[in-house]
ZASELUM-196068 format. One record per residue (C-alpha): residue number from 0; x, y, z. Coordinates in nm, 4 decimals. Layout:
<recs>
REC,num,u,v,w
REC,NUM,X,Y,Z
...
</recs>
This chain:
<recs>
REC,num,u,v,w
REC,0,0.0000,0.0000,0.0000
REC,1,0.0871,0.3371,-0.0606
REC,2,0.1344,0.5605,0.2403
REC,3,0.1440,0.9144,0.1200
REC,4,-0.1641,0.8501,-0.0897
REC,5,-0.0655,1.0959,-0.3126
REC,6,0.0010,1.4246,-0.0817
REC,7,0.2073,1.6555,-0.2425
REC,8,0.1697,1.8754,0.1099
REC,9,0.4779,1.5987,0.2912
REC,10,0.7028,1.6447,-0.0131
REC,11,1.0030,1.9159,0.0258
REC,12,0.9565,2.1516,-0.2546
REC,13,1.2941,2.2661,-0.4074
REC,14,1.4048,2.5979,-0.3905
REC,15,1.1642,2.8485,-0.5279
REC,16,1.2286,3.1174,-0.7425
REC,17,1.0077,3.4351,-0.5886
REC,18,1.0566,3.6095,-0.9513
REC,19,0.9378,3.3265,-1.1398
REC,20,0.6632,3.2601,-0.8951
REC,21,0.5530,3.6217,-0.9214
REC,22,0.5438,3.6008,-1.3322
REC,23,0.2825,3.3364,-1.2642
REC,24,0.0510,3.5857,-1.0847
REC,25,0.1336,3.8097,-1.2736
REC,26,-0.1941,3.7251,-1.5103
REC,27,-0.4315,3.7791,-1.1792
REC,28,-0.2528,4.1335,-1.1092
REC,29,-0.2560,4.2582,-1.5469
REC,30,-0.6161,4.3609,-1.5427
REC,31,-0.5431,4.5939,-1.2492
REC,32,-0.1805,4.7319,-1.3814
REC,33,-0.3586,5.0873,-1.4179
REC,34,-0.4507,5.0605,-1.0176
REC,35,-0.1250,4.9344,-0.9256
REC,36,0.0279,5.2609,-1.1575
REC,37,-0.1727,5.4914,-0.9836
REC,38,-0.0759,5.3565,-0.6666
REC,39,0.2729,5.3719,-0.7017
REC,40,0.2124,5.7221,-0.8500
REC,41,0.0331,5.7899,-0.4966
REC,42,0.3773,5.6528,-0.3453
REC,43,0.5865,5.8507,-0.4917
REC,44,0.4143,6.1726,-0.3711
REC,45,0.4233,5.9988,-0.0299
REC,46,0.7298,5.9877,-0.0586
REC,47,0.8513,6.3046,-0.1252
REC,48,0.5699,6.4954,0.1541
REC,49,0.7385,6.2460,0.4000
REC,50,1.1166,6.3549,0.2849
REC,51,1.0480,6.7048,0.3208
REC,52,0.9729,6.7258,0.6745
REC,53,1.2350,6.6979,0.8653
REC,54,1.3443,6.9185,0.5708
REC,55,1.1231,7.2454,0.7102
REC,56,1.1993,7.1131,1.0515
REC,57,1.6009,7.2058,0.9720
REC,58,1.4947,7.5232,0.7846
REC,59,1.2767,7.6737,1.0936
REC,60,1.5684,7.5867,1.3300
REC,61,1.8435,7.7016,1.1126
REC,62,1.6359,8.0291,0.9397
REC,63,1.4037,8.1251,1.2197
REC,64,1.4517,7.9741,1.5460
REC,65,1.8417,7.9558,1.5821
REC,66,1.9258,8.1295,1.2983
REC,67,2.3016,8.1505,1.1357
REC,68,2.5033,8.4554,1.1732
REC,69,2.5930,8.5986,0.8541
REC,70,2.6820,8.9423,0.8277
REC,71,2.8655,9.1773,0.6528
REC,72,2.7915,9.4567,0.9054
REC,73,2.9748,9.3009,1.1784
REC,74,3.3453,9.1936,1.0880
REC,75,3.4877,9.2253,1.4105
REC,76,3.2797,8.9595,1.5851
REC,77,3.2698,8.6793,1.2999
REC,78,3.5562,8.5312,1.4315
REC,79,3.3700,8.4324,1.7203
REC,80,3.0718,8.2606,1.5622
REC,81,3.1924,7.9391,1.6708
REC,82,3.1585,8.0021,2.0322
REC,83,2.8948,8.2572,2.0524
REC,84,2.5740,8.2973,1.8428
REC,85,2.4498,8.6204,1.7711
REC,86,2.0823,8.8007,1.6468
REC,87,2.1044,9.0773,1.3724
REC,88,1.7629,9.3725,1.4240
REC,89,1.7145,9.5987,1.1791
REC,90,1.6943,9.9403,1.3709
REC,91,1.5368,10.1158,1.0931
REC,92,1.2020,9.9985,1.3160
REC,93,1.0857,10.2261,1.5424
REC,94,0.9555,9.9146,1.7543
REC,95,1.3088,9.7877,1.7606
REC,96,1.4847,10.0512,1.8192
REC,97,1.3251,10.1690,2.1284
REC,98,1.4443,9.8065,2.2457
REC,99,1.8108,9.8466,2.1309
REC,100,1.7911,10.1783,2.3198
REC,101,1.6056,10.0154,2.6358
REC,102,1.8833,9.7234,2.6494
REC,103,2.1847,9.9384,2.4688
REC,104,2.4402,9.8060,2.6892
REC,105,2.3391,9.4839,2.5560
REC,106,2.3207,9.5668,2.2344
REC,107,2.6183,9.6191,1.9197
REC,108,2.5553,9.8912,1.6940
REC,109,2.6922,9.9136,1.3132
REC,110,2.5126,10.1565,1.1242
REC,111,2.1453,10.0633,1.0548
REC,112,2.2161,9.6983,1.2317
REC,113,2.2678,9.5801,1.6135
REC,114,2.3691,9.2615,1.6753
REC,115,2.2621,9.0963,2.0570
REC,116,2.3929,8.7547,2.1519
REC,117,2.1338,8.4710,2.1886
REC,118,2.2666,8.4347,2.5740
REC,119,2.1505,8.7826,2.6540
REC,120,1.8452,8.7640,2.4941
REC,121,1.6758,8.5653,2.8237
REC,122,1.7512,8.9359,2.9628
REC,123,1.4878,9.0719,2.7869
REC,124,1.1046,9.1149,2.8528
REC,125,0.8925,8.8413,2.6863
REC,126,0.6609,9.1212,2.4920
REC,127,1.0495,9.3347,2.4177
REC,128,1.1290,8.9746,2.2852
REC,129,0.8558,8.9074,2.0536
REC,130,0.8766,9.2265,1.8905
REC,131,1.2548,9.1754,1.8826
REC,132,1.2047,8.8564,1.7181
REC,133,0.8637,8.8914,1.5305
REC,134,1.0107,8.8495,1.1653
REC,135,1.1384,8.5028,1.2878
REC,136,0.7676,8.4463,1.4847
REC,137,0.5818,8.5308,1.1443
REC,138,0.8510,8.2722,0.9859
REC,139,0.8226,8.0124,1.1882
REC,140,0.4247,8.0341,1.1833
REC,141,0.4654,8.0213,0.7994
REC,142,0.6287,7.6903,0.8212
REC,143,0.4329,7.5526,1.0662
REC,144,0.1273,7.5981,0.8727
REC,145,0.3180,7.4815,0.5528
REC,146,0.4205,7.1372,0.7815
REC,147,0.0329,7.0731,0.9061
REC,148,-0.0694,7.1275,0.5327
REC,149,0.1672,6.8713,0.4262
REC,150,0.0676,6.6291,0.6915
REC,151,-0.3330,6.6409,0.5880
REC,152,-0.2333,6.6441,0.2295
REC,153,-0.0269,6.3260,0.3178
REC,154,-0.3065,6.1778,0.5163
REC,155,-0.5908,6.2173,0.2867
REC,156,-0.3383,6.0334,-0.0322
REC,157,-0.2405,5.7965,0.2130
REC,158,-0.6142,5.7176,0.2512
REC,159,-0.6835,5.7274,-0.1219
REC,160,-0.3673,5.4962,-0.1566
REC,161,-0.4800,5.2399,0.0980
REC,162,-0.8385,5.2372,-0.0657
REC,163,-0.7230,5.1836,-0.3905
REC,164,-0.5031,4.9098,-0.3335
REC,165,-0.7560,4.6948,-0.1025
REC,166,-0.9895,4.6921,-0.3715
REC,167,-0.7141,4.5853,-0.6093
REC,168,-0.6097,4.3025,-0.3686
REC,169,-0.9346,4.1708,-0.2946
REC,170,-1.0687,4.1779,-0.6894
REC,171,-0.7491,3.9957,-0.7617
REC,172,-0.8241,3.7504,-0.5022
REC,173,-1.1585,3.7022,-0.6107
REC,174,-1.0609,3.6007,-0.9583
REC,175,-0.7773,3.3878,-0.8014
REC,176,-1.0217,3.2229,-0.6130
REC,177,-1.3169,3.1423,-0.8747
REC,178,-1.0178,3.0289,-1.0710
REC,179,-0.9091,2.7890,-0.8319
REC,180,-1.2217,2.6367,-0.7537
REC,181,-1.2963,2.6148,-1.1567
REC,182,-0.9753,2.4122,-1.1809
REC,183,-1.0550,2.1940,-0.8783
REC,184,-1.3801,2.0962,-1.0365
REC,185,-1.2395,1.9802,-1.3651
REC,186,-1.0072,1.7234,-1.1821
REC,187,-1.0879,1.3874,-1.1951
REC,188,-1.2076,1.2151,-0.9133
REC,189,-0.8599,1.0424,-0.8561
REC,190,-0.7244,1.3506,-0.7420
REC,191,-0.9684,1.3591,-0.4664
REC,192,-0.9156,1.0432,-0.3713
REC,193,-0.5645,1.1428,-0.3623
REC,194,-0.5836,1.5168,-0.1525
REC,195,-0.8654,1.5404,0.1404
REC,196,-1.1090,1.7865,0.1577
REC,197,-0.9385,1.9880,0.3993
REC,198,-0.6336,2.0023,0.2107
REC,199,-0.8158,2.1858,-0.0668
REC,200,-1.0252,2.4272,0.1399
REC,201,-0.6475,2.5431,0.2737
REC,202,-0.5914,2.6161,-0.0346
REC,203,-0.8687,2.8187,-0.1779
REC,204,-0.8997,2.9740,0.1902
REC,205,-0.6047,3.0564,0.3456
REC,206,-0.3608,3.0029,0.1237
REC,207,-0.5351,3.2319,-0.1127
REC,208,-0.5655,3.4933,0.1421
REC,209,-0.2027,3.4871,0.2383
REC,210,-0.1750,3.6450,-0.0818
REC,211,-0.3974,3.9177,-0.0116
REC,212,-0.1252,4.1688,0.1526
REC,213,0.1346,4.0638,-0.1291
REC,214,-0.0991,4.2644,-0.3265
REC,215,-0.2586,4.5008,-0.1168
REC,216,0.0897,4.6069,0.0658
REC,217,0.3802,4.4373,-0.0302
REC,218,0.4097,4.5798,-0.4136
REC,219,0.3085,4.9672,-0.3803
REC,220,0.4840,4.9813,-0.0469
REC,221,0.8097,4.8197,-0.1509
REC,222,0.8227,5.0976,-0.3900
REC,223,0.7807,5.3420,-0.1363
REC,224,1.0348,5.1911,0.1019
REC,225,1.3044,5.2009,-0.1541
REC,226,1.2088,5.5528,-0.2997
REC,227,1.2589,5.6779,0.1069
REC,228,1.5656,5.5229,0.1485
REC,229,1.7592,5.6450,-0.1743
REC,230,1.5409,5.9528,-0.1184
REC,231,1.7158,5.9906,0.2332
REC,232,2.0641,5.8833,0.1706
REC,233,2.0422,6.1456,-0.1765
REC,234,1.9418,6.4915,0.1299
REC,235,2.1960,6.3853,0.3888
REC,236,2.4548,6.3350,0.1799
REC,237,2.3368,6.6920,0.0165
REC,238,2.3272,6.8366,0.3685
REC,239,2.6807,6.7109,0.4861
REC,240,2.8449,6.4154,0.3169
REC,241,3.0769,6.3243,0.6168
REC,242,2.8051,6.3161,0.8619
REC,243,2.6250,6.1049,0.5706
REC,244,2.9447,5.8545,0.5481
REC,245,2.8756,5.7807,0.8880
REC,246,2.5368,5.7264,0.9205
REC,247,2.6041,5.4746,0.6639
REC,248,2.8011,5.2518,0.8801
REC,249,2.5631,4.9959,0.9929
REC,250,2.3602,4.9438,0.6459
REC,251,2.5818,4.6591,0.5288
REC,252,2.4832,4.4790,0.8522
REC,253,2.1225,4.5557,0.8357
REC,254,2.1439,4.4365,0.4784
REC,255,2.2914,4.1301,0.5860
REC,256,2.0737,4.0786,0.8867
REC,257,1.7947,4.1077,0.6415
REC,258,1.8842,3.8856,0.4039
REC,259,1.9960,3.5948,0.6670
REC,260,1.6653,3.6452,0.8597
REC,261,1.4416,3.6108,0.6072
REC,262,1.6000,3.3006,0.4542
REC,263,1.5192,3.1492,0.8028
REC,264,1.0944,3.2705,0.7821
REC,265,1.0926,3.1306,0.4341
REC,266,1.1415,2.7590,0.6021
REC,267,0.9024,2.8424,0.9043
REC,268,0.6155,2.9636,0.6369
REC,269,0.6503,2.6727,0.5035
REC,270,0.5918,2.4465,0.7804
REC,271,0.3406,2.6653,0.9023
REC,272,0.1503,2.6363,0.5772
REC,273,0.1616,2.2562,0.5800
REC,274,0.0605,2.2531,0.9952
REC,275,-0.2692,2.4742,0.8890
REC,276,-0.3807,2.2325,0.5990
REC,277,-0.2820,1.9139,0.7973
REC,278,-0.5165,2.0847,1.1062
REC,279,-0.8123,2.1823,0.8595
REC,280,-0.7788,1.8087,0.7007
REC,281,-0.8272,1.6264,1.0514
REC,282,-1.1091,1.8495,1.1480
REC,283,-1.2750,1.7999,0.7900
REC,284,-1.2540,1.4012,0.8149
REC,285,-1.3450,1.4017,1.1884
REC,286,-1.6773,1.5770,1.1137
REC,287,-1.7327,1.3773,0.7858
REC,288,-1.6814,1.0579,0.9447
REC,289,-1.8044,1.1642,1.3285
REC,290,-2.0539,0.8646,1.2779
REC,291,-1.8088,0.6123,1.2347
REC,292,-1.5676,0.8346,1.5351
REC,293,-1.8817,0.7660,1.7572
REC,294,-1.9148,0.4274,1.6867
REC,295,-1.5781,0.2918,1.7497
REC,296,-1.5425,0.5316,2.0205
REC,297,-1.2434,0.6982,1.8687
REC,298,-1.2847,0.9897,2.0586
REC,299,-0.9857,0.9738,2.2918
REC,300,-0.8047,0.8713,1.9882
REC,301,-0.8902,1.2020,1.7660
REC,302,-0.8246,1.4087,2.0037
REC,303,-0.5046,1.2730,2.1003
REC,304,-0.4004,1.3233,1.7075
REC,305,-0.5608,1.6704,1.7166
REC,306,-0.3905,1.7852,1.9637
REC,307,-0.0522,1.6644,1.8376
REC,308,-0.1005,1.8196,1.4970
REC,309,-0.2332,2.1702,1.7239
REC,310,0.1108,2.1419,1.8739
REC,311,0.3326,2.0879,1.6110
REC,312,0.1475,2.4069,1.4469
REC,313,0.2078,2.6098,1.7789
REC,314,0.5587,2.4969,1.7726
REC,315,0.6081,2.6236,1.3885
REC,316,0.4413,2.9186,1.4674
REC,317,0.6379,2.9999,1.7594
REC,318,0.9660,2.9331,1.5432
REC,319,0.8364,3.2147,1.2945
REC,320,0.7933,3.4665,1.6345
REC,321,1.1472,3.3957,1.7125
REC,322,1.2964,3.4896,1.3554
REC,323,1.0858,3.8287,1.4083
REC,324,1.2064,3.8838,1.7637
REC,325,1.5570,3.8593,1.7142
REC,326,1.5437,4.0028,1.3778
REC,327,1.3298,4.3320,1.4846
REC,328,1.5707,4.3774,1.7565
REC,329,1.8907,4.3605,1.6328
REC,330,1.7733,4.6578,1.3233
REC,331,1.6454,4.8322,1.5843
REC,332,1.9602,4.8382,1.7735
REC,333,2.1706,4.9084,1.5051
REC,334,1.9632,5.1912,1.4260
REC,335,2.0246,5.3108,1.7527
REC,336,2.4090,5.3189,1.7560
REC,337,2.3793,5.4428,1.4035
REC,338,2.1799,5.7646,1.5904
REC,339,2.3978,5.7905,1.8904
REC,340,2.7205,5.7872,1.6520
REC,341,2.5200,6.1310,1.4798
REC,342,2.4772,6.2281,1.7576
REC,343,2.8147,6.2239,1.8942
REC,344,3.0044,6.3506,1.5413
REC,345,2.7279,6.5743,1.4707
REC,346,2.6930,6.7499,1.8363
REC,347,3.0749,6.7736,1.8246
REC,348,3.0239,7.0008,1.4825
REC,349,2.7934,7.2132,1.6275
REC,350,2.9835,7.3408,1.8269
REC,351,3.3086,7.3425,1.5957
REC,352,3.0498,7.5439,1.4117
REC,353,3.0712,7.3524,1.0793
REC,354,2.7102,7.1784,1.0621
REC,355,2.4280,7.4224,1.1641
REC,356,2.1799,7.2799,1.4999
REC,357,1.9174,7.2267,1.1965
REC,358,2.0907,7.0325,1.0163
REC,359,2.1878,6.7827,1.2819
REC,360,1.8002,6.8161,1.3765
REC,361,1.7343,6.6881,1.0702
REC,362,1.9854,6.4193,1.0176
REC,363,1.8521,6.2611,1.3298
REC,364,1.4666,6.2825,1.1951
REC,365,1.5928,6.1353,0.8812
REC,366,1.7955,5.8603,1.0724
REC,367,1.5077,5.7343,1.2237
REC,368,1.2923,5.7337,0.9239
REC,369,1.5975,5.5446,0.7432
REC,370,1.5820,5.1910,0.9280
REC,371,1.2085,5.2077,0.9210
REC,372,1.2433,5.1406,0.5349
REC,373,1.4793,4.8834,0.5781
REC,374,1.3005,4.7194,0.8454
REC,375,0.9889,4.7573,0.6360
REC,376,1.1502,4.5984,0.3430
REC,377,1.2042,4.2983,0.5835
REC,378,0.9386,4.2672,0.6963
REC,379,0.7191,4.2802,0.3760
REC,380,0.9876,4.0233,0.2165
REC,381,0.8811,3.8069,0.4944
REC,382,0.5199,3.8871,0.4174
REC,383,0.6337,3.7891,0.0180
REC,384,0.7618,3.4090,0.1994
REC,385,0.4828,3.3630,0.3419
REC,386,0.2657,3.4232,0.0013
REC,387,0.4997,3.2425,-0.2043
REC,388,0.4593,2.9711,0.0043
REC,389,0.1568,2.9583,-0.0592
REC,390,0.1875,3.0557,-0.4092
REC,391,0.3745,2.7087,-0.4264
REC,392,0.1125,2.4925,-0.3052
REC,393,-0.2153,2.6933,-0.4942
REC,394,0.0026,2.6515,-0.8293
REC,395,0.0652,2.2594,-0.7600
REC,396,-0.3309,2.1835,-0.7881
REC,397,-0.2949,2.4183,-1.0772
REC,398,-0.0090,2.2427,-1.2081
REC,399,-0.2049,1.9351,-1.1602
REC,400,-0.3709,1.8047,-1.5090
REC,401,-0.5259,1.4669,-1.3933
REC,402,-0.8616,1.5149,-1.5961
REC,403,-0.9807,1.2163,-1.7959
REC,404,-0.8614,1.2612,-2.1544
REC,405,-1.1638,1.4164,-2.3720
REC,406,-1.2059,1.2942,-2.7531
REC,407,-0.9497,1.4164,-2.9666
REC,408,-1.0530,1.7225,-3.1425
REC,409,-0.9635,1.7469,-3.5317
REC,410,-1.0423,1.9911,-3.8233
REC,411,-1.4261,1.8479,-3.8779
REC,412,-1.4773,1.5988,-3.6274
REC,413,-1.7738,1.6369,-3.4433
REC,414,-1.8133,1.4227,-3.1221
REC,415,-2.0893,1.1678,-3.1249
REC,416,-2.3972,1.2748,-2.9881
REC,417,-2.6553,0.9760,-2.8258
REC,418,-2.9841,1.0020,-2.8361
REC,419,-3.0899,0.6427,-2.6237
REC,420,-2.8867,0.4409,-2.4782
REC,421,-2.9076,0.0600,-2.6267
REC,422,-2.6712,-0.1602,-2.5142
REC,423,-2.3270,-0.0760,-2.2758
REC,424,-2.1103,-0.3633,-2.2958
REC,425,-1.7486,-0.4109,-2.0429
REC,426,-1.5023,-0.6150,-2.2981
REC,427,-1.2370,-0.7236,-2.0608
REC,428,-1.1895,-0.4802,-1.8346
REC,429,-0.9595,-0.4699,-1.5453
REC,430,-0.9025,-0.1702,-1.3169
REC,431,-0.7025,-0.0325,-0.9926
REC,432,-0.7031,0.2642,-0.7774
REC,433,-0.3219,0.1647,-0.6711
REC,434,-0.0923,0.0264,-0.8838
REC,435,-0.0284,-0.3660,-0.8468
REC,436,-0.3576,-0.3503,-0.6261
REC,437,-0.6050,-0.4584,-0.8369
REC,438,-1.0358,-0.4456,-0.7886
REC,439,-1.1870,-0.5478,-1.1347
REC,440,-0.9982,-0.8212,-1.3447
REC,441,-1.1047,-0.9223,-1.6632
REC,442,-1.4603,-0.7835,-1.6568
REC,443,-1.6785,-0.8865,-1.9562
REC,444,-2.0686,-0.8185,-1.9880
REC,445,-2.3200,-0.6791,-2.2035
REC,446,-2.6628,-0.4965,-2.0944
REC,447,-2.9172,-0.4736,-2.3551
REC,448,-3.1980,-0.1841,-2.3037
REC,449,-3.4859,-0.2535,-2.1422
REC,450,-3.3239,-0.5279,-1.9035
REC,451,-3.2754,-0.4956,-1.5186
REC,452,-2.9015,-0.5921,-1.3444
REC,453,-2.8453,-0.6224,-1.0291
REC,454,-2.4776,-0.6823,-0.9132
REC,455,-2.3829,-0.8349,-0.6119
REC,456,-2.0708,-0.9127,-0.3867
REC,457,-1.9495,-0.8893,-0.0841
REC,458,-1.8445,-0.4790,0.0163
REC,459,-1.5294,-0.4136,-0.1439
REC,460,-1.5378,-0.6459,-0.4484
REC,461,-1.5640,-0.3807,-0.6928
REC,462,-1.9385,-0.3291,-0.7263
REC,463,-1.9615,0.0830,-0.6975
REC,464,-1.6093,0.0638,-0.9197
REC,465,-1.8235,-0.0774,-1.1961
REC,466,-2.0524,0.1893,-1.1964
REC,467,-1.8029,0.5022,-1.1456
REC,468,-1.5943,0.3462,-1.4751
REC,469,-1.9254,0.3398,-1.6672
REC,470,-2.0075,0.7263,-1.5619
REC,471,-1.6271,0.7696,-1.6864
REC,472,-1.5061,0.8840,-1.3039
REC,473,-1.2005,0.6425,-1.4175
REC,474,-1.0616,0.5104,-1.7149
REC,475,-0.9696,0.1409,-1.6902
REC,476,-0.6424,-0.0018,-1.6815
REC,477,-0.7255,-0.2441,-1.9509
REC,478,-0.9986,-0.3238,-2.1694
REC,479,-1.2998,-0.1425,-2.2753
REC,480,-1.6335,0.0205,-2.2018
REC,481,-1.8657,0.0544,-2.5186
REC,482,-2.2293,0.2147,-2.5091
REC,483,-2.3841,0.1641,-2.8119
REC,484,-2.0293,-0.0291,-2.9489
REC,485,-1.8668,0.3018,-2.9215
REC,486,-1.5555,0.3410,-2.6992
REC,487,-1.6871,0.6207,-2.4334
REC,488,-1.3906,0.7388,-2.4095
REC,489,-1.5697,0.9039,-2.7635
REC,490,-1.8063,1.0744,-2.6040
REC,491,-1.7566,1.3844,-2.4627
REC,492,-1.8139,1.3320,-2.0328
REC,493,-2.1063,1.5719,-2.0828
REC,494,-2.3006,1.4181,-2.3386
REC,495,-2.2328,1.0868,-2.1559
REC,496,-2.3257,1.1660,-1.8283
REC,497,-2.6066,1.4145,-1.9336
REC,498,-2.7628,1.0194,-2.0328
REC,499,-2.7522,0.9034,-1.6950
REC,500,-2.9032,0.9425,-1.3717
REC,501,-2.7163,0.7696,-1.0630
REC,502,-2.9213,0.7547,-0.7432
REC,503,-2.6493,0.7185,-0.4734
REC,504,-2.6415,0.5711,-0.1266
REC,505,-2.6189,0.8943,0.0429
REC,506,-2.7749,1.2030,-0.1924
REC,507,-2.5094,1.4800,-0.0852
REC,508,-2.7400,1.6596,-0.3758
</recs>
């Protein structure tokens, strides 16, 4: 006896190949290339709001806030920039110049200019302050309405984004799905006998819908994860290339981190996949069969197995949390050093006075965005193992082409139609669900309309065979099967069965 019986979910598959398992769906995903453009379009502009914010941030710091001294009024006190930072007032302001002349021993005066020292300007009265300073208040308003603009205007395509690409990924589904189940029907009824029920619900189920965030999130947002990071290593190295250098430090061992991680989920998806069909298959035969459970009072039994298989799915589950929690971790503290070693070079040139506060503002905003790409990627290649694993399985049953042959179709031929049924004759027929096992041997009988056959035997010797070769759910391993002293293997199966009406033991219809 066999002991698989045919299971193709026990086998190792070889090493799959994600891009040629992606061409494959790619026919599901081609009517909805136009969404998945538009999308990425969406992305881009994503992109770009979220790249410009730390952006403003550094320009309200370095413009408006803490702004750099640069002046050609006062010569005699650039040398000292590095240590001491200074605010320029125009005088020409009536406003301000009664607040030079209030605080003039405070104050530097070159011509039209005066030029106070940030240190003294916690001297001053809060309203002498803000009048002092209300060029840089207007400014820094300015840019804060510009930055809560941005953030609705990235909200509301976020939402448009996420909208469009859930209806993509569940109308791809749904044509995955009715494709699926169209190819499961045309099988022949070896296959079944082959792959349990539960099996095959796993597949149309949850393996389908593993493959729902592939589409939904994993292709637009891969886009935008690699558009952010190029996007952020292109404005730090534009704001300071050495700073840039350094912040680059730890991305080879992210990279690597990455790639070693997720070759380790790929292996626990794939256990996990066959744990969740081998769960729904004992639940499926346990109901189907709970009569015959009952009976033998297999109870204790069942449950025993059920709760092994429950295990070893915990277990494989539990092995796919572990990847992810020493895998999050370890980018996470990476990206960490990589912020305290900014920290530490770029604090040090702030003070040197060659990278403005700003700027080193805004190299830490962009630091942490940068790992959240990378970590992103990771995470959605992991998504992409789990869907290609069960990509694998879904295109195995549609890999699978065990239908019974039809009649050969040629230039003119026209399959014979029958309009009564007169005589079905078996001319030596032999026949065997397992090879070297056989049920039927050398069957030979004819059956003339009008006449009444009953066959009988002990359970077992073949008598439902009989009738499931003559409704062509098999072919036979030898011989023949005529109906009207045509082969029916002729006939097309609907014509043939369309002729016959089988009243079975238990009507499932």
């Amino acid at each position: 006896m066999r002991t698989d019986f045919g299971y193709f979910e026990e086998k190792k598959l070889g090493k799959p190949y994600d891009i040629k398992m992606l061409r494959r769906l790619y026919p599901f995903a081609g009517p909805y290339r136009l969404f998945f453009i538009l999308s990425i379009f969406l992305v881009i502009i994503i992109t770009l709001l979220d790249l410009s914010l730390p952006y403003i941030t550094k320009i309200a710091i370095d413009r408006y806030i803490v702004p750099k001294f640069e002046s050609a009024n006062f010569k005699d006190v650039r040398s000292r920039e590095d240590k001491v930072r200074f605010l320029e007032a125009d005088i020409t302001d009536p406003e301000i110049k009664a607040i030079v002349n209030k605080y003039s021993d405070q104050f530097k005066i070159s011509g039209s200019f005066a030029l106070i020292s940030f240190d003294d300007l916690s001297g001053l009265d809060k309203e002498d302050l803000s009048i002092l300073r209300k060029d840089d208040l207007a400014g820094v308003s300015f840019i804060t309405a510009i930055f809560i603009g941005l953030i609705l205007l990235n909200f509301v395509l976020n939402f448009l984004q996420v909208m469009l690409m859930e209806y993509t990924g569940q109308k791809i589904m749904h044509d995955l799905r009715v494709r699926l189940f169209a190819h499961i029907q045309e099988l022949s009824v070896a296959f079944f006998n082959r792959n349990p029920v539960g099996r095959l619900v796993t597949r149309v189920t949850n393996d389908t819908q593993n493959m729902h965030e592939l589409f939904t999130s994993v292709i637009s947002f891969v886009f935008k994860d690699i558009f952010l990071l190029f996007g952020i290593m292109f404005v730090l190295i534009t704001i300071n290339w050495k700073l840039a250098l350094i912040s680059f430090v730890a991305l080879p061992f992210v990279l690597y981190a990455s790639l070693y991680f997720s070759s380790l989920a790929r292996d626990a998806f794939r256990v996990l996949r066959i744990k969740v069909a081998e769960i729904n298959t004992k639940f499926s035969e346990t109901i189907a069969g709970i009569k015959v459970v009952q009976l033998f009072l297999r109870e204790k039994d069942n449950y025993r197995d059920f709760k092994r298989l429950n295990n070893e799915n915990y277990q494989a589950g539990m092995k796919q949390v572990q990847i992810f929690a020493i895998f999050m971790p370890v980018v996470e503290l990476l990206g960490a050093v990589t912020i305290a070693l900014v920290i530490f070079y770029g604090g040090g040139g702030v003070l040197a006075g060659s990278i403005s506060l700003g700027a080193l503002v805004a190299f830490i905003s962009y630091m942490k965005m940068f790992f959240r790409p990378i970590r992103d990627m990771a995470e959605k290649y992991n998504i992409m193992q789990n869907a290609m694993a069960s990509a694998e399985r879904i295109f195995l049953i549609f890999d699978n082409k065990d239908r019974l042959p039809q009649p050969r179709v040629e230039r003119g031929y026209k399959s014979p139609a029958i309009d009564n049924i007169d005589k079905i004759e078996m001319e030596d027929v032999s026949f065997s669900y397992i090879p070297d096992e056989p049920v039927l041997k050398n069957i030979s009988f004819k059956i003339i309309a009008g006449e009444t056959i009953a066959v009988v035997g002990r359970t077992g010797s073949g008598k439902t065979t009989l009738i499931n070769l003559i409704i062509r759910f098999y072919d036979p391993t030898s011989g023949r099967i005529l109906i009207n002293e045509k082969d029916i293997k002729n006939y097309e199966k609907s014509i043939l069965r369309s002729k016959i009406a089988l009243v079975m033991q238990d009507p499932f219809l």
